[in-house]
C-alpha positions as CSV (number, residue, x, y, z in Angstrom):
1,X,283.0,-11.4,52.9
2,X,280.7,-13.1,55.4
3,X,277.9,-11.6,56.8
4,X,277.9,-11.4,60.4
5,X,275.0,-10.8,62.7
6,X,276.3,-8.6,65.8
7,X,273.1,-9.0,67.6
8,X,269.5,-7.7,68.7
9,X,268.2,-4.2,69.8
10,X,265.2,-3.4,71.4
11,X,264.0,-0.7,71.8
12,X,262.0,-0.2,75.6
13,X,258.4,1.8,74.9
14,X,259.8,4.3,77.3
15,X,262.4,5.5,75.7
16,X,260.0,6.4,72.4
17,X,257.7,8.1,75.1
18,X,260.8,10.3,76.4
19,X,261.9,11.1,72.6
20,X,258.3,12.5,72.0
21,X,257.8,14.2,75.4
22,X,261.4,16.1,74.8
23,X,260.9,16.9,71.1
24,X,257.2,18.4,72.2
25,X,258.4,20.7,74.9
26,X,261.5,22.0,72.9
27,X,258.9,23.0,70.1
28,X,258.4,27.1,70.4
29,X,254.5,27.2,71.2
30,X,254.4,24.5,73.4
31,X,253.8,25.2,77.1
32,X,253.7,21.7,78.6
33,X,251.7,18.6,77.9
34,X,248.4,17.6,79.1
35,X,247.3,14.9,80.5
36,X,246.1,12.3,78.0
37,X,243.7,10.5,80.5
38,X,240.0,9.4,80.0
39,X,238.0,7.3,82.1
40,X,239.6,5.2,85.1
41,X,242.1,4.1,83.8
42,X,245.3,5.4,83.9
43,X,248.7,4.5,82.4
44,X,252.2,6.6,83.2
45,X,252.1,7.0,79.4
46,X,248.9,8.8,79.2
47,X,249.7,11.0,82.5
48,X,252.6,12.4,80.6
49,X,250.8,13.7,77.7
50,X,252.0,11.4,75.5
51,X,250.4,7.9,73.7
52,X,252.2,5.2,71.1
53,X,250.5,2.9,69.0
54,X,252.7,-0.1,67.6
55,X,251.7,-1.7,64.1
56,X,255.0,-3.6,63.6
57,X,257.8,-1.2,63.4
58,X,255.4,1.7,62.6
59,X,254.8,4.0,65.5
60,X,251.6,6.3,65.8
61,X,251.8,8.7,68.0
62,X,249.0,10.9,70.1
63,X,250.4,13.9,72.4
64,X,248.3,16.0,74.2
65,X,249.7,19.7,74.7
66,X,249.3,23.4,75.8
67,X,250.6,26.3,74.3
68,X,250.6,29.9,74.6
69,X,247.5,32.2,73.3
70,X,250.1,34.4,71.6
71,X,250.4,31.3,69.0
72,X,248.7,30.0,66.0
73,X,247.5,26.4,66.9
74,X,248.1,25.1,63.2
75,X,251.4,26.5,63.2
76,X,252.3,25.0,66.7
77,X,250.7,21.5,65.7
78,X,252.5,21.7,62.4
79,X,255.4,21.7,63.8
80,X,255.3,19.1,66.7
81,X,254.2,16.9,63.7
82,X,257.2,17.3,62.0
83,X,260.0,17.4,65.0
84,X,258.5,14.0,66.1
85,X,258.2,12.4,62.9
86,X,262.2,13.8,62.5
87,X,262.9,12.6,65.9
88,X,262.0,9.4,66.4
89,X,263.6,8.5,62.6
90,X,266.7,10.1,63.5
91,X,267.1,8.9,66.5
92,X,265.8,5.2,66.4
93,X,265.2,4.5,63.0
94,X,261.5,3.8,62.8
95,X,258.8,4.7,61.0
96,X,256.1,7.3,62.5
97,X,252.8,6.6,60.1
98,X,250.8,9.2,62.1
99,X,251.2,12.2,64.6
100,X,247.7,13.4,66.0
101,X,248.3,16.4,68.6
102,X,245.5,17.2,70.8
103,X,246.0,20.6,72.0
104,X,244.0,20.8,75.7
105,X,244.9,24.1,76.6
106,X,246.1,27.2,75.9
107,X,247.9,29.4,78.8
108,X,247.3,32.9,78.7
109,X,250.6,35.0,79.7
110,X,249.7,37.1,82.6
């Protein structure tokens, strides 16, 4: 049989921004995400919490969260870690080298 190529796919940095903003707030723990902005400059990226670093086709990935006081922070972090890393593989096929959550805040339940 012949090999036939059907084509290119791209991938739009967007779209790996909306997997990893999902996957965050559907982890237990997580209240919302923080804003990921320092200095002037500001990208929509970094407003929603949420920062990708391309080294070929691996991905690292920085989000910035908030979670509830009633949870363990390791736990919580753990856990984001592994969704996104399980995610973005799943779901695009590339390789996540590195998750690095930042947790800016906890809310405290009133």
């Amino acid at each position: 049989m012949e090999d036939i190529t059907l084509g290119k796919t791209t991938i739009a940095p967007n779209v790996l921004t909306t997997i990893v903003r999902l996957t965050t707030l559907a982890t237990p723990g997580v209240t919302r995400l923080a804003s990921a902005v320092s200095g002037t400059l500001r990208s929509e990226q970094q407003l929603n919490g949420v920062k990708l670093f391309y080294h070929g086709d691996d991905i690292t990935v920085d989000v910035y969260i908030v979670i509830t006081a009633s949870e363990n922070v390791r736990l919580v972090a753990e856990e984001v870690q592994k969704r996104i890393i399980r995610a973005i593989s799943e779901m695009v096929g590339m390789q996540v080298v590195q998750v690095n959550v930042h947790v800016s805040d906890v809310d405290i339940e009133s």
